[in-house]
ROSE-4610 file (N, C-alpha, C; in Angstrom, 1 decimal, always signed):
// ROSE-4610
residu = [X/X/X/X/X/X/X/X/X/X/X/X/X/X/X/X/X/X/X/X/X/X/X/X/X/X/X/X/X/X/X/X/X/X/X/X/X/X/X/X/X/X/X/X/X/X/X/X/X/X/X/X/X/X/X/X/X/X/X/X/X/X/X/X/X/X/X/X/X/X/X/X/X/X/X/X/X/X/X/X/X/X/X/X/X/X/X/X/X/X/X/X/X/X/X/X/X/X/X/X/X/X/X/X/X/X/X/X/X/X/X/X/X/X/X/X/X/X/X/X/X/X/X/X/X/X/X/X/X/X/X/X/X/X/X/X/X/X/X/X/X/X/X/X/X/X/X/X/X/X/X/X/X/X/X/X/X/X/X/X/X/X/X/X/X/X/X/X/X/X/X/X/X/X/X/X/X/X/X/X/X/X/X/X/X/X/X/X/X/X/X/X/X/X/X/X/X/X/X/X/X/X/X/X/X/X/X/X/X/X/X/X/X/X/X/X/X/X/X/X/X/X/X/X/X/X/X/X/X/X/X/X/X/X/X/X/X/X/X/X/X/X/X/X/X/X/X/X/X/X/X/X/X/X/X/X/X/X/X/X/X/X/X/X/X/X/X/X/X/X/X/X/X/X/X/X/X/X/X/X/X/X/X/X/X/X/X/X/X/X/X/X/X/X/X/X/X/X/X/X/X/X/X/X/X/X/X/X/X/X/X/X/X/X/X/X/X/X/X/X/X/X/X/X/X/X/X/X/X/X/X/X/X/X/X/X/X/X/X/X/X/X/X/X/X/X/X/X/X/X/X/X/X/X/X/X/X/X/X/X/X/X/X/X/X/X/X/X/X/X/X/X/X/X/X/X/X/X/X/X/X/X/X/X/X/X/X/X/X/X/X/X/X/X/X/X/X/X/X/X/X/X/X/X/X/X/X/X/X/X/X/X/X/X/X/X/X/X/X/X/X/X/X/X/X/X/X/X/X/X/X/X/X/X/X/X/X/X/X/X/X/X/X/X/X/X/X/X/X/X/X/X/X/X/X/X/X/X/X]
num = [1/1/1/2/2/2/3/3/3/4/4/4/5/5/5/6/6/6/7/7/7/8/8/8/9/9/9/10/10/10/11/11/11/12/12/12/13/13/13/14/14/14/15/15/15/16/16/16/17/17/17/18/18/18/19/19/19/20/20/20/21/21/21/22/22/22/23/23/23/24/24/24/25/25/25/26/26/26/27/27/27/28/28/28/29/29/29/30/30/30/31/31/31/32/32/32/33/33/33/34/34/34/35/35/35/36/36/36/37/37/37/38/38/38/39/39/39/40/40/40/41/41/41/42/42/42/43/43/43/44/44/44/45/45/45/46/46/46/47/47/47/48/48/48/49/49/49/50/50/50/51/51/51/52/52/52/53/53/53/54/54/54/55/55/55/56/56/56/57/57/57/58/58/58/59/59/59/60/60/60/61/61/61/62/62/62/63/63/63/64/64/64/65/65/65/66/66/66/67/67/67/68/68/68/69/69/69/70/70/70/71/71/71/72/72/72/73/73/73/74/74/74/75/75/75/76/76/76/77/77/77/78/78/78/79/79/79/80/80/80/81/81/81/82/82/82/83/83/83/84/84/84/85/85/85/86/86/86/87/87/87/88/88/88/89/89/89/90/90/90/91/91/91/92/92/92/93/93/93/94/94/94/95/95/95/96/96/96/97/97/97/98/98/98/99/99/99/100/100/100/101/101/101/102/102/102/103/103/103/104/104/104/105/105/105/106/106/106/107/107/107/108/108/108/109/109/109/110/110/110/111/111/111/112/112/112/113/113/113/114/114/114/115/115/115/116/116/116/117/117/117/118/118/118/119/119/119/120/120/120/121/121/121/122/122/122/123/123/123/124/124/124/125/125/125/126/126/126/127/127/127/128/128/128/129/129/129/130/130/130/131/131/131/132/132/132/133/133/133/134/134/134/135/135/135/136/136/136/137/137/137/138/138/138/139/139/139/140/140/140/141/141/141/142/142/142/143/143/143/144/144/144/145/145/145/146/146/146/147/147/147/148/148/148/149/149/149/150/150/150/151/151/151/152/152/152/153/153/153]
x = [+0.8/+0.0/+0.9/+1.4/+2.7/+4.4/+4.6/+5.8/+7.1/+8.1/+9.4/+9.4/+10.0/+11.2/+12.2/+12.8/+14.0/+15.5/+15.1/+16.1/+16.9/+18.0/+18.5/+18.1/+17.7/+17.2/+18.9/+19.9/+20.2/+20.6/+19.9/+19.9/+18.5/+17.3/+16.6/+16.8/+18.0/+18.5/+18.8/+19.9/+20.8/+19.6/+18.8/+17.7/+17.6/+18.8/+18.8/+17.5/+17.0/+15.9/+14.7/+13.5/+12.5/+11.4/+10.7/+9.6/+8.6/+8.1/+7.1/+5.8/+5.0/+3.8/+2.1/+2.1/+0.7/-0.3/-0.1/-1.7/-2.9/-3.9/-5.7/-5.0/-6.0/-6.2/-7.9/-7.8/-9.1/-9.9/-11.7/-12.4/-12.4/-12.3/-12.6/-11.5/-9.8/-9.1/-8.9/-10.0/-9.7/-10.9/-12.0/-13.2/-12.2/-11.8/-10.9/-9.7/-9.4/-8.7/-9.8/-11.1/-11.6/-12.0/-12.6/-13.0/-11.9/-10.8/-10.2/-9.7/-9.7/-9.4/-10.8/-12.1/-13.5/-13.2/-12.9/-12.8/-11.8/-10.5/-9.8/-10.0/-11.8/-12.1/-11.3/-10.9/-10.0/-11.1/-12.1/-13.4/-12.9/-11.9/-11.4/-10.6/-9.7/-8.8/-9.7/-10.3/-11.4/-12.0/-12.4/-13.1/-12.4/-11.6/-10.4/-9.8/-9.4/-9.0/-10.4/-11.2/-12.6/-12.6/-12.9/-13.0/-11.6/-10.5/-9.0/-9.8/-10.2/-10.5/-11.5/-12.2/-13.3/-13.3/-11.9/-11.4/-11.2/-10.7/-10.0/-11.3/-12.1/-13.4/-14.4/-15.0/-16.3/-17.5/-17.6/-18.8/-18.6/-17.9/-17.5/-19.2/-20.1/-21.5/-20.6/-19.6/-18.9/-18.5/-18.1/-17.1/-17.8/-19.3/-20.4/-20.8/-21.0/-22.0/-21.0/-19.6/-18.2/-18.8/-18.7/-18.9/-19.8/-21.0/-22.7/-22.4/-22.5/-21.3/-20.7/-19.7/-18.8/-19.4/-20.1/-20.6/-22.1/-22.9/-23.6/-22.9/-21.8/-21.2/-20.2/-20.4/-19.8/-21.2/-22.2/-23.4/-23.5/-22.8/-22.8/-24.0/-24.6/-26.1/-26.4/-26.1/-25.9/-25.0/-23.7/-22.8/-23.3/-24.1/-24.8/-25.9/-26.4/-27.8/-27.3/-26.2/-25.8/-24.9/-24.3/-23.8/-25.2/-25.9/-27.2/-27.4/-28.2/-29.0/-27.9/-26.6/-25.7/-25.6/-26.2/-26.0/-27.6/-28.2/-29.9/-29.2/-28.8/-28.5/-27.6/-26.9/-26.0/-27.1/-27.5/-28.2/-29.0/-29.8/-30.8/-32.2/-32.1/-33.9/-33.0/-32.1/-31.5/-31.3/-32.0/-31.7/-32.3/-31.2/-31.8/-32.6/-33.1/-34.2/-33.7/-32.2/-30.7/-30.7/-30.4/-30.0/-31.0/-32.3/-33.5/-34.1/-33.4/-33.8/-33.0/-31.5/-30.5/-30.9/-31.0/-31.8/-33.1/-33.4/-34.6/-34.6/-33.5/-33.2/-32.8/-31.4/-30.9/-32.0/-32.5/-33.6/-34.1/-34.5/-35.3/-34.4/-32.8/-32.1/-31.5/-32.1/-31.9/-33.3/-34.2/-35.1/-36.6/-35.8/-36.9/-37.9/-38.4/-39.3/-40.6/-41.1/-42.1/-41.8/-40.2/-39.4/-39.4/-38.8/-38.4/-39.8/-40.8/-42.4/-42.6/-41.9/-42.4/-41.7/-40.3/-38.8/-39.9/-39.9/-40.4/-41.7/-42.8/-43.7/-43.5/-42.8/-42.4/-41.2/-40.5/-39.4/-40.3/-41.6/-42.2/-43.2/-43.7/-43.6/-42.9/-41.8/-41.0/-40.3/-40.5/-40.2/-41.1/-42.4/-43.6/-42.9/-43.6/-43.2/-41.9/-41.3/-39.5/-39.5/-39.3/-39.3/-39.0/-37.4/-36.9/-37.6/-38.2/-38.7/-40.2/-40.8/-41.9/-41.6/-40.7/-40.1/-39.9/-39.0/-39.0/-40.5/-41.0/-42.3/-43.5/-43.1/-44.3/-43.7/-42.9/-41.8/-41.9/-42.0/-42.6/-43.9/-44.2/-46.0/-46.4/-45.6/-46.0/-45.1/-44.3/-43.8/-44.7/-44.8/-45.7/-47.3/-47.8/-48.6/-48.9/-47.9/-47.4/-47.2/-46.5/-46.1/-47.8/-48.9/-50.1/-50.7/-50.8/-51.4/-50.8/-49.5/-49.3/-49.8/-49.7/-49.6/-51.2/-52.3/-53.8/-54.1/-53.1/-53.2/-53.3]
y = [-1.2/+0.0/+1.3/+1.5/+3.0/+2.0/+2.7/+2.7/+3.3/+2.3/+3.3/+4.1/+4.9/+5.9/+5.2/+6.0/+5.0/+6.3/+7.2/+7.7/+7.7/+8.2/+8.0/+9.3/+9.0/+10.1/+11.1/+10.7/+12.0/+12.6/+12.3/+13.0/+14.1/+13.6/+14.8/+15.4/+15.5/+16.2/+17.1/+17.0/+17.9/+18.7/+18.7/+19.8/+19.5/+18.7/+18.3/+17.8/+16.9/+16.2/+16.8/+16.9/+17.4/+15.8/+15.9/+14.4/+15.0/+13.7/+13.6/+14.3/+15.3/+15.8/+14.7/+14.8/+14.3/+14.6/+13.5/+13.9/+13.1/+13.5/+12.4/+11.7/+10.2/+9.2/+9.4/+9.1/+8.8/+7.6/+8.5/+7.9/+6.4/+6.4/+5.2/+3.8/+4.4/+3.4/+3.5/+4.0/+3.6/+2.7/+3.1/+2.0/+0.4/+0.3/-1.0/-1.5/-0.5/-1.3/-1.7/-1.0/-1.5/-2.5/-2.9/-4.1/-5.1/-4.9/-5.7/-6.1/-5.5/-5.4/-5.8/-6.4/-6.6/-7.9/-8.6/-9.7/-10.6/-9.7/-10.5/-10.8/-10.0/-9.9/-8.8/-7.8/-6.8/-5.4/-5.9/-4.6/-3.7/-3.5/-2.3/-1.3/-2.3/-1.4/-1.0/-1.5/-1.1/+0.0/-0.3/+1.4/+2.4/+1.8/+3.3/+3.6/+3.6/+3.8/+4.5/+3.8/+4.6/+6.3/+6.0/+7.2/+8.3/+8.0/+8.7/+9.7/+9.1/+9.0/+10.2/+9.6/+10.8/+12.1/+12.2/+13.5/+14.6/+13.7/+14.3/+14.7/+13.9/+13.9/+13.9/+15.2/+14.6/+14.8/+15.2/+14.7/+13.9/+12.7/+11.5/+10.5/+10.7/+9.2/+8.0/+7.8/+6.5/+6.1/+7.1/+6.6/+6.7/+7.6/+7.3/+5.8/+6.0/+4.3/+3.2/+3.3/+2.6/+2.0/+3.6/+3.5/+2.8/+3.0/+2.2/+0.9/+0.6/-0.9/-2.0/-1.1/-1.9/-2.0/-0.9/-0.8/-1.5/-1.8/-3.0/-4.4/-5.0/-5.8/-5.9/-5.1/-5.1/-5.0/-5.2/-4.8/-4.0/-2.8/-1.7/-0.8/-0.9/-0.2/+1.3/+1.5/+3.0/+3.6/+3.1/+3.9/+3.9/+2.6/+2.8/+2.8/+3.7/+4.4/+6.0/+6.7/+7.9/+8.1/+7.3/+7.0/+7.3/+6.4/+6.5/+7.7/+8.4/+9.1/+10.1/+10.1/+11.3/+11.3/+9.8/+9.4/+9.9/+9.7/+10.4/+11.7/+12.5/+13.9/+14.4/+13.8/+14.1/+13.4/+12.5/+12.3/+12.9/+13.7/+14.5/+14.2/+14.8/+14.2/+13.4/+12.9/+11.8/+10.4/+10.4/+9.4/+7.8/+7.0/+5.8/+4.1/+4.2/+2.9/+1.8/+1.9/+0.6/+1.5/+3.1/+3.3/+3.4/+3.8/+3.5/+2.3/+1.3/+0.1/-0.3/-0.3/-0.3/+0.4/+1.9/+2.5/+1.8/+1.8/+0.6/-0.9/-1.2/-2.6/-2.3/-1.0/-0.7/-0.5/+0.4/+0.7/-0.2/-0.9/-2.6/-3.2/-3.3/-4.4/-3.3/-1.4/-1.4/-1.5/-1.9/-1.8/-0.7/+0.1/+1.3/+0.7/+0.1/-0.3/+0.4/+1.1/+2.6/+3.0/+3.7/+4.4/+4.2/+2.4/+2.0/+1.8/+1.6/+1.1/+3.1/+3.4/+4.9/+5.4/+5.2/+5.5/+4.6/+3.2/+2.3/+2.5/+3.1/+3.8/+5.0/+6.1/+6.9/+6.6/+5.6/+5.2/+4.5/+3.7/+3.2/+4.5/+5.4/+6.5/+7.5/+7.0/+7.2/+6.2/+5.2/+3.9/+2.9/+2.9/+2.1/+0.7/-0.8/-1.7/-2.0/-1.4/-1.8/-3.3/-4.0/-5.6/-5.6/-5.1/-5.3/-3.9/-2.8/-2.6/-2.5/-3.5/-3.9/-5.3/-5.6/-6.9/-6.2/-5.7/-5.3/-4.7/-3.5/-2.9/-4.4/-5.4/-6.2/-7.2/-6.9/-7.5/-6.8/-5.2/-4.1/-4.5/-4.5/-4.6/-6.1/-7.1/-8.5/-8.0/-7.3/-6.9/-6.2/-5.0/-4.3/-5.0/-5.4/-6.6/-7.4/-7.8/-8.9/-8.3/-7.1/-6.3/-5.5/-5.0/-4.7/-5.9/-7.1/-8.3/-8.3/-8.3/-8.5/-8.0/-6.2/-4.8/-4.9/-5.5/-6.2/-7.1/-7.8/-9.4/-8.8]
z = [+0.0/+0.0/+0.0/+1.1/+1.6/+0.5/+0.1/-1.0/-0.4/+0.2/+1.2/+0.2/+0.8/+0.1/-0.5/-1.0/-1.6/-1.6/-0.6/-0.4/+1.1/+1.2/+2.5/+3.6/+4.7/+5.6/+5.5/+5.4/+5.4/+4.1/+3.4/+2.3/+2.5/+3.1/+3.4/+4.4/+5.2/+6.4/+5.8/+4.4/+3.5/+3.0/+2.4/+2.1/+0.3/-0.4/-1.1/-2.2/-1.2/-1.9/-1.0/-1.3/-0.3/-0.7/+0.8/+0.7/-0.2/-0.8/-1.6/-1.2/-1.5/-1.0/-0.8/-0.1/+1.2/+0.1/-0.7/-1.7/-1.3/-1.1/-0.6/-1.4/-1.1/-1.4/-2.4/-3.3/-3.9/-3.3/-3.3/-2.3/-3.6/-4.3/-5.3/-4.7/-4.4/-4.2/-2.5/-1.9/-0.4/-0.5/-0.9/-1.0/-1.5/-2.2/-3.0/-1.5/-1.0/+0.2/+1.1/+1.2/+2.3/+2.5/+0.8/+0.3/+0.7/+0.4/+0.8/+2.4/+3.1/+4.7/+5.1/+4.2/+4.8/+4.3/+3.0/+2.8/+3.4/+4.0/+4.8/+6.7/+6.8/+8.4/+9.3/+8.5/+9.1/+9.4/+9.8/+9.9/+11.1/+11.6/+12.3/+11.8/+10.9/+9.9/+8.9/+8.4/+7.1/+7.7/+9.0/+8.9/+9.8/+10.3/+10.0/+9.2/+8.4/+6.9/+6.0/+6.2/+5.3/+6.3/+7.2/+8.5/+8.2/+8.3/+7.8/+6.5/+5.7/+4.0/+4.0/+4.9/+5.2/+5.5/+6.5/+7.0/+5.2/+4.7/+3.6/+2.3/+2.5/+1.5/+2.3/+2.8/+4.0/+3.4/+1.9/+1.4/+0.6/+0.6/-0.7/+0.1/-0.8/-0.7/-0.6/-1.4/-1.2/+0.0/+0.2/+2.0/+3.0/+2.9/+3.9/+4.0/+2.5/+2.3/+3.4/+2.7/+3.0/+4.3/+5.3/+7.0/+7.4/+6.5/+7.1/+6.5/+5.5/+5.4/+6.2/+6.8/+7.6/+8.6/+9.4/+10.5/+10.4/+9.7/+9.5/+9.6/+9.3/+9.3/+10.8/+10.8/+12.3/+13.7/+12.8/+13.8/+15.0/+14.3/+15.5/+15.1/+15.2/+14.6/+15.2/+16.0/+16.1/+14.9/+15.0/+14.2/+12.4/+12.3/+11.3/+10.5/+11.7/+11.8/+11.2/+12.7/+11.9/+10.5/+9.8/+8.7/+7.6/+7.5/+6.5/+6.5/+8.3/+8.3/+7.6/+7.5/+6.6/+5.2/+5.2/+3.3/+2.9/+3.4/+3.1/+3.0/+3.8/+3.6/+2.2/+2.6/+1.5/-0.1/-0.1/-1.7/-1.8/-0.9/-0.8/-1.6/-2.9/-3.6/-4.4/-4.2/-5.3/-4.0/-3.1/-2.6/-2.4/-2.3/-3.6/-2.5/-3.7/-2.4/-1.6/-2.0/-1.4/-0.1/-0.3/+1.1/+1.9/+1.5/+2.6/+3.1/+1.9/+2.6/+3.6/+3.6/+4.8/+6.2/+6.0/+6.8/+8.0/+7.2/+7.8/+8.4/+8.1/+8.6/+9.7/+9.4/+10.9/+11.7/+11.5/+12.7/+13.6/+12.5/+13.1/+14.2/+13.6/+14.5/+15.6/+15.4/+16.6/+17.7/+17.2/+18.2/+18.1/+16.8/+16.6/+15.2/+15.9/+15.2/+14.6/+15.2/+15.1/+13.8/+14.4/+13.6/+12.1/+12.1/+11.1/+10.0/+10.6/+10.0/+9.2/+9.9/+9.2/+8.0/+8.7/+7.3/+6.2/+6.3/+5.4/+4.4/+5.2/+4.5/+3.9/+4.2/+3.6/+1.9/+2.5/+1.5/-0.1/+0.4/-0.3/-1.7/-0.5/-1.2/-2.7/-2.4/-3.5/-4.0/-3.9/-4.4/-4.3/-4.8/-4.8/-5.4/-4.7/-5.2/-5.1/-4.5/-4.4/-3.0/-4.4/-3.1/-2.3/-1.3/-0.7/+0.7/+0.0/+1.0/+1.2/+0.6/+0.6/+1.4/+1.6/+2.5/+3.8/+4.0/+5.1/+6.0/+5.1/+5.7/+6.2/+5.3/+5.8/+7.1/+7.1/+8.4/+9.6/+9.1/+10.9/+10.8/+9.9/+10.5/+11.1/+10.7/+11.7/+12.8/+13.1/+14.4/+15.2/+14.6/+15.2/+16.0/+15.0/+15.2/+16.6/+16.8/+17.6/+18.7/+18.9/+20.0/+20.4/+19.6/+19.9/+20.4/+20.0/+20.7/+21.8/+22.4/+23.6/+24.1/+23.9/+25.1/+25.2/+23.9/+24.4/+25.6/+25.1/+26.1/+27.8]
């Protein structure tokens, strides 16, 4: 990945040679490391490295997604709850029925089920018929369901 130098430190003592300049990384080839530090089970390094990436691009959609990503796979559902809820922001009226359907799952597996029964009706709204979140929504509603028969019972 990092490429030594190939000069001798005192040659950049001498003033001689000056170091290479601190260029970003493109969010395209940090995504491609993350991919790969996720396929090798390295989901701490993957998302610090996405997170680093971020500093440098803080409105790259890619490296948001990256975060909610990892952090779905890492089942930290907070951290990727606020990731989405920044990728909705950021896509704004361009936002796409994959991220609302993620959105929504999170919610579920954190517990906000309400919540998520609402994101999901709303999401459907602008994505009528979208299977996956016409799967999920009919998944809060047997929850929801089920939680009303009890609080009846």
């Amino acid at each position: 990945m990092l490429q030594a130098l190939a000069v001798s430190p005192a040659a950049l003592d001498t003033g001689f040679i000056s170091p290479p300049e601190h260029k970003p990384v493109s969010p395209q080839l940090v995504r491609q490391a993350a991919v790969d530090l996720v396929a090798g089970n390295q989901l701490s390094q993957a998302y610090a490295l996405v997170e680093d990436a971020l500093s440098q691009h803080p409105d790259s959609q890619e490296l948001v997604s990256m975060l909610a990503l990892i952090s779905e796979a890492r089942q930290d559902w907070d951290q990727a709850s606020v990731h989405l809820e920044r990728l909705v922001r950021l896509q704004g009226s361009k936002v796409t029925a994959e991220t609302l359907n993620h959105w929504v799952r999170v919610l579920r597996c954190q517990g906000l089920v309400e919540r998520a029964a609402r994101l999901a009706a709303n999401a459907l709204k602008l994505y009528p018929g979208h299977v996956m979140l016409e799967s999920e929504s009919q998944t809060l509603k047997s929850i929801l369901a089920v939680k009303s028969d009890q609080a009846g019972a």
